[in-house]
C-alpha positions as CSV (number, residue, x, y, z in Angstrom):
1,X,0.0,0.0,0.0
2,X,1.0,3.3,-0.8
3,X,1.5,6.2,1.8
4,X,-1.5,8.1,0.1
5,X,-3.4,5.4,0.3
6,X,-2.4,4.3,3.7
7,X,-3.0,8.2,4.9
8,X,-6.6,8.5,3.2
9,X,-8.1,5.5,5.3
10,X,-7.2,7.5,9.0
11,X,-9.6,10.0,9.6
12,X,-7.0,11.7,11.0
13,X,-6.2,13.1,7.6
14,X,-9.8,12.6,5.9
15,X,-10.0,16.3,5.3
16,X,-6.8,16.5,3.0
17,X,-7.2,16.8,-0.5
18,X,-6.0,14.4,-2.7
19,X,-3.2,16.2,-3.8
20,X,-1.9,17.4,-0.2
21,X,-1.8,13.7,1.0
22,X,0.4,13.7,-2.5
23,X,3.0,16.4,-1.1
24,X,2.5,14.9,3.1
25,X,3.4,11.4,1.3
26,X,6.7,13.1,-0.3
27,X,8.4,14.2,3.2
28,X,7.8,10.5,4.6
29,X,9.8,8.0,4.8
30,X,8.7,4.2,5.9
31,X,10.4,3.0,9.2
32,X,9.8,-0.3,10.8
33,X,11.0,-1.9,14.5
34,X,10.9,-5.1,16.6
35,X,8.9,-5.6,19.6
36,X,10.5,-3.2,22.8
37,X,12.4,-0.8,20.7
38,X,13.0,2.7,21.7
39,X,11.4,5.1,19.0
40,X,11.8,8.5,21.0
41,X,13.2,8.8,24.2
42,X,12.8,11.7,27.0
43,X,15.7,14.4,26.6
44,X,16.3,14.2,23.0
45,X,16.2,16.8,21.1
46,X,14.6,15.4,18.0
47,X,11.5,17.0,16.1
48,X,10.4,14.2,14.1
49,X,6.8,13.4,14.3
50,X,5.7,9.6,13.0
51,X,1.8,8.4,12.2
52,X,1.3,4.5,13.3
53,X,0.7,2.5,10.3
54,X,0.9,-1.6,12.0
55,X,1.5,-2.3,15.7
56,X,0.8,-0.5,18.7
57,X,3.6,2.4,20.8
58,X,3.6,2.4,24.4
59,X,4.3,6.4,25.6
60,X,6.0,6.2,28.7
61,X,8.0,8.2,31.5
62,X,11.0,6.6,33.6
63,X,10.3,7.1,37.5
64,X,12.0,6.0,40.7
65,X,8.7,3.6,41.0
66,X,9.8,2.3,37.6
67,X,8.1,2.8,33.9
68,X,4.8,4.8,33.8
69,X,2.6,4.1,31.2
70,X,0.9,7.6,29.8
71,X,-1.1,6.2,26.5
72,X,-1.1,3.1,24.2
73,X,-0.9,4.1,21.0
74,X,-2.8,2.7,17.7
75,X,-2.7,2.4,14.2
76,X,-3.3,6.0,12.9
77,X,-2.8,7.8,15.7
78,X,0.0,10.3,15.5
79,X,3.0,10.6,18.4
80,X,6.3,13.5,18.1
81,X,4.1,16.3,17.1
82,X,4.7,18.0,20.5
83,X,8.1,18.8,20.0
84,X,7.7,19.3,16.2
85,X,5.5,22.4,17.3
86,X,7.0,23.9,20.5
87,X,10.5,22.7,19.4
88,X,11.4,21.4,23.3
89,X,13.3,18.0,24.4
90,X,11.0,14.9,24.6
91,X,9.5,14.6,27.7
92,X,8.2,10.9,27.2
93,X,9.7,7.4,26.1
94,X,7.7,6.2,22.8
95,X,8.6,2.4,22.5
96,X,7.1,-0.5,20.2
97,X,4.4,-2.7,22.1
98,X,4.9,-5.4,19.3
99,X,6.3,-5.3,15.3
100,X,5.5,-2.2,14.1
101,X,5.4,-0.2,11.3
102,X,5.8,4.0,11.4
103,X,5.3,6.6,9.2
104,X,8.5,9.2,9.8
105,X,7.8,13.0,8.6
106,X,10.7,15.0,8.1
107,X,9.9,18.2,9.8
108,X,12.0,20.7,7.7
109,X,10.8,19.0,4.7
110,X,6.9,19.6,6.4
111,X,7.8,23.3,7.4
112,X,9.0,23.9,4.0
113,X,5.8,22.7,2.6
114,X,3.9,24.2,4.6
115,X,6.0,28.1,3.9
116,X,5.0,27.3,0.1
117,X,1.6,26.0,0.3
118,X,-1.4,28.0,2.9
119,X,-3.7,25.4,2.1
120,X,-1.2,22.7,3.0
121,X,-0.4,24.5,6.0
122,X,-3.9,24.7,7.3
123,X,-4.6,20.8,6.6
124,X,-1.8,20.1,8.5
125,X,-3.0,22.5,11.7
126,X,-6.2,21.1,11.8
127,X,-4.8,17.5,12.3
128,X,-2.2,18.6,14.6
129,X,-5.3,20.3,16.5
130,X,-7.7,17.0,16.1
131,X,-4.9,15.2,17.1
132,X,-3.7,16.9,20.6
133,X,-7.0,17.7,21.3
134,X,-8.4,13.8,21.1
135,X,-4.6,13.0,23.2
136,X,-5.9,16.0,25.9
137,X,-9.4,14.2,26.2
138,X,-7.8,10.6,26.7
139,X,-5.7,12.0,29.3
140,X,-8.7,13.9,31.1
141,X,-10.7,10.7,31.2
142,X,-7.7,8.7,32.5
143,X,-7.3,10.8,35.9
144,X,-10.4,9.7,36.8
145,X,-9.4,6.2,36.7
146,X,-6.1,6.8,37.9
147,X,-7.6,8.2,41.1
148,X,-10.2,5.6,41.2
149,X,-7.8,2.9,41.3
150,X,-5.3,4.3,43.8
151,X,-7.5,6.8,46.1
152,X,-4.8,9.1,45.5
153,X,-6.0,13.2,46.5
154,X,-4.0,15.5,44.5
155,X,-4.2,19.6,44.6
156,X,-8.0,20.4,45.8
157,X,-9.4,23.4,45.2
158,X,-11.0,25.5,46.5
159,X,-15.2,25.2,46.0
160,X,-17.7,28.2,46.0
161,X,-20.4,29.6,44.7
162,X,-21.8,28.1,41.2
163,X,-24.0,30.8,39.7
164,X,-22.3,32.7,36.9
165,X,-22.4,36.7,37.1
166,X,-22.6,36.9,33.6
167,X,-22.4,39.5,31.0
168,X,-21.3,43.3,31.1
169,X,-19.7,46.0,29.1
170,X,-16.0,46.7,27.9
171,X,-14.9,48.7,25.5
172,X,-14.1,47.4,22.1
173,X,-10.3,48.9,22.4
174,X,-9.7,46.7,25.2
175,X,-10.5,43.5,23.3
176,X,-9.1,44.0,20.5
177,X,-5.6,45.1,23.0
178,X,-5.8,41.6,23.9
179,X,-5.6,40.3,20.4
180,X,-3.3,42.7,19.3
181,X,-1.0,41.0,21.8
182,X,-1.3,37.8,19.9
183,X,-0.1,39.4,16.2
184,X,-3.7,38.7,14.5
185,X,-4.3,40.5,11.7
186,X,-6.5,43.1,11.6
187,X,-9.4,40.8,10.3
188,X,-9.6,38.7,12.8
189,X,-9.1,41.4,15.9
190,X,-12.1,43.0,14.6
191,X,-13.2,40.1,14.2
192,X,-13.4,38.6,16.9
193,X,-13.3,42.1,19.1
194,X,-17.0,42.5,17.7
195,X,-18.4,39.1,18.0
196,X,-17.0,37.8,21.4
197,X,-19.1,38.5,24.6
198,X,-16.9,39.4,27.8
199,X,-18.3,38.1,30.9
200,X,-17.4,38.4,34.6
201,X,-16.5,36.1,37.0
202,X,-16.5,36.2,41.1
203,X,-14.3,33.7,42.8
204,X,-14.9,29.7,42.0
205,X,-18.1,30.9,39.8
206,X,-18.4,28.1,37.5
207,X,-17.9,29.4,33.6
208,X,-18.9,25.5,32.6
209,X,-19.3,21.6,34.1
210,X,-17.6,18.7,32.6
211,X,-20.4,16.6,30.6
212,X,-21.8,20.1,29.4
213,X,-22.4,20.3,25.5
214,X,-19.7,22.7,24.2
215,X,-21.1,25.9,22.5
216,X,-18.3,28.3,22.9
217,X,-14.4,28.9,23.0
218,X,-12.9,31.3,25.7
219,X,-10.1,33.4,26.0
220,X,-8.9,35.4,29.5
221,X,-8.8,38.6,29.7
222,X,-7.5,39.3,33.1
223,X,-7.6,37.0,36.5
224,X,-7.1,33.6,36.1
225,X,-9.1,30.5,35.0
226,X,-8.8,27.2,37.0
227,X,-9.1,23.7,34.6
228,X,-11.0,20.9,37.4
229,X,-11.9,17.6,37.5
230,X,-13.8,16.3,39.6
231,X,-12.5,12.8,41.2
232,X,-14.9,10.2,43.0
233,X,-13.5,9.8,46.5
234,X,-10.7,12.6,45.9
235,X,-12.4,15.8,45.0
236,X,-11.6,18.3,42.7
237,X,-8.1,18.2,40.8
238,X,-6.6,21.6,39.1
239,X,-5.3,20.3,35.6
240,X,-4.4,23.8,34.8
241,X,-4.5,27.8,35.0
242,X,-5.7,29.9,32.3
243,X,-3.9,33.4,32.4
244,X,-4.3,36.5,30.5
245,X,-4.3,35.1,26.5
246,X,-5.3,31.6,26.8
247,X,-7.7,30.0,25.0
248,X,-9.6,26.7,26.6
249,X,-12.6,24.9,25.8
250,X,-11.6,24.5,22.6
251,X,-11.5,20.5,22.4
252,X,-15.5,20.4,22.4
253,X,-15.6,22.6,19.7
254,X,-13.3,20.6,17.7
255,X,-14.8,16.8,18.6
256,X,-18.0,17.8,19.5
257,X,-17.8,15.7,22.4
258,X,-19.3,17.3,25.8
259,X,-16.6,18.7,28.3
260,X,-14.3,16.4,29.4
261,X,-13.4,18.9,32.8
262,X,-15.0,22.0,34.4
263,X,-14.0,25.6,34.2
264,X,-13.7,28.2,37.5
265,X,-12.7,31.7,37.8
266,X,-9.9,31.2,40.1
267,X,-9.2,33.2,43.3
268,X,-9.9,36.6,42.3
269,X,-12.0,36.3,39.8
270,X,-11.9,36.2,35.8
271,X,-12.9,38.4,33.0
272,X,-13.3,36.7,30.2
273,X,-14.2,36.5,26.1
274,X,-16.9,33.9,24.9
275,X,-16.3,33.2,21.3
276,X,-19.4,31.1,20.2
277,X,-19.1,27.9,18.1
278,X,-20.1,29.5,14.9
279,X,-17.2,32.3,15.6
280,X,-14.6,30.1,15.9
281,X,-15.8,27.5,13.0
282,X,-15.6,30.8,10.7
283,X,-12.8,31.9,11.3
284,X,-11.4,28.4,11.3
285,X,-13.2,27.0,8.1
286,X,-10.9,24.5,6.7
287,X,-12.2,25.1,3.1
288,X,-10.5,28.4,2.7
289,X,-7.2,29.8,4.5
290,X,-8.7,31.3,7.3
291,X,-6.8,32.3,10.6
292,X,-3.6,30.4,10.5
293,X,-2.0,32.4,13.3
294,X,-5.2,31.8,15.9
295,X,-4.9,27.5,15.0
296,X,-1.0,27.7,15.7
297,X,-1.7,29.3,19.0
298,X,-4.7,26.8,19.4
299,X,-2.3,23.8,19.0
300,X,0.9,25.4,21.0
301,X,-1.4,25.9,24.1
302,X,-2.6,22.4,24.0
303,X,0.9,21.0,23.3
304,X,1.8,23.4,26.2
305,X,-1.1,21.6,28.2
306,X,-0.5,17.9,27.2
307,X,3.3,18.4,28.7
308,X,1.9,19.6,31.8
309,X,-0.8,17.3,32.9
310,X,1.4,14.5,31.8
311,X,4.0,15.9,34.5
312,X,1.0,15.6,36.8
313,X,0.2,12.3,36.1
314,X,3.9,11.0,37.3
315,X,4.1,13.2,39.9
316,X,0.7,11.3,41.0
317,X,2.5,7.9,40.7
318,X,5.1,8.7,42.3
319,X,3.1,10.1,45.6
320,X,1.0,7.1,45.5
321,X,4.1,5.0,45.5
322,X,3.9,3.7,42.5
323,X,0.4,2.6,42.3
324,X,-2.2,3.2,38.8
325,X,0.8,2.5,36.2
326,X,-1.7,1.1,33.9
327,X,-3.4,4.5,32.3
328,X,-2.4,3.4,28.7
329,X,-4.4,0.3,28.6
């Protein structure tokens, strides 16, 4: 089977054009190894990224409990992509489970491609997104079990009040400051500067629940917005803080799955930006070249994220002595 042809069957990649899987198929080379071989390992400085075509990748992280297992990876699934993007050291083992076959792209020959070709470029960035995003959810679900299966209580935080104080009025020169500070054109400030609605938040006010349907990207304005999960037996885990510029709650829009974890003004509150679905899918329209520059932030913040509730995850096992190594199964 050829690489195109091997490519078109993942939906991974069922949005590129005939002639783009043509050009991803010319910066790939076929790779194949044994059972237990290392593929990437933690501290390198590599930026390769590789697509599964046979056999399985273990992702893993060395510890003084011994190997932790973060994800099992399958045919079709992509693994490297983190580093390709934020250009940092590995921060996980990949090793072979069994035989198995890899697709290997060359990432200046896929930069170089994607400089010449817009089009290209935004194919690429929406499976980068798709891909990180699905990687984010998986990881979400699996503190739950992680927790489950070792009654482990991480960081809880604070509760409060639920009720959301919902909309008021800011000026349109202070939105469109805050995506001035990102370099978007002048398109899509005005953009979105016109078509985003800022809302207020006091202390631990709820913005939305994990299992909600997703409607609606956000972006912080000022404060801070706290990432929970809620744990049976353990409480509520922080997986992350949302500062001035972040995006989050992205991954529903994307999957149109409901929310995998729940949203909270943190401490002193939050002000932030709702961009609704229908926002962000224009802007984002993968049948024209929309806004590049806002789906390479998109993807560099969830990279960003992946690295460190992955970090949270070991530090976990290690606390709870090495219990719950099994995640990736």
């Amino acid at each position: 089977m050829t690489a195109v042809s091997a490519l078109s069957i993942f939906p991974l990649f069922d949005h590129f054009a005939v002639e783009q899987l043509e050009s991803l198929a010319a910066c790939i080379s076929r790779v194949r190894f044994p059972p237990e071989s290392r593929v990437l390992a933690e501290g390198e400085r590599s930026t390769d990224a590789f697509v599964i075509v046979e056999g399985r990748i273990r992702v893993e992280r060395e510890t003084p409990y011994g190997v932790f297992q973060l994800a099992l990876l399958e045919p079709g699934e992509m693994f490297g992509e983190v580093s390709f993007l934020d250009q940092e050291a590995r921060s996980v083992d990949a090793v072979t489970e069994i035989d198995t076959e890899l697709f290997l792209i060359n990432p200046m020959a896929l930069r170089a491609l994607a400089d010449r070709d817009q089009k290209f470029e935004l194919a690429l960035f929406w499976t980068l997104w798709r891909n990180l995003s699905l990687k984010l959810r998986k990881t979400n679900q699996r503190l739950t079990r992680f927790f489950t299966e070792t009654g482990t209580v991480g960081d809880s935080a604070p509760t409060g009040i639920d009720e959301p104080t919902g909309s008021f009025q800011l000026d349109l020169a202070t939105k469109r400051d805050l995506f001035r500070e990102q370099k978007l054109s002048d398109m899509e400030i005005n953009f979105l500067s016109s078509l985003s609605q800022e809302k207020k938040y006091h202390p631990n006010e709820v913005l939305f629940r994990e299992g909600d349907i997703g409607d609606s990207m956000y972006i912080v304005l000022d404060g801070k917005v706290r990432i929970t999960k809620n744990i049976p037996g353990a409480g509520e885990e922080a997986l992350a803080f949302m500062e001035r510029g972040d995006y989050f709650g992205e991954m529903s829009l994307i999957d149109e799955l409901p929310r995998s974890a729940e949203a909270k003004a943190h401490d002193h509150g939050a002000v932030v930006l709702r961009i609704p679905k229908d926002v962000v899918s224009g802007l984002l329209d993968i049948n024209k070249v929309s806004s590049l520059r806002l789906l390479r932030i998109l993807c560099t913040l969830i990279a960003k994220r992946l690295r460190e509730i992955d970090d949270k995850l070991v530090g976990w096992f290690i606390l709870a002595g090495g219990q719950g190594g099994n995640l990736g199964e």
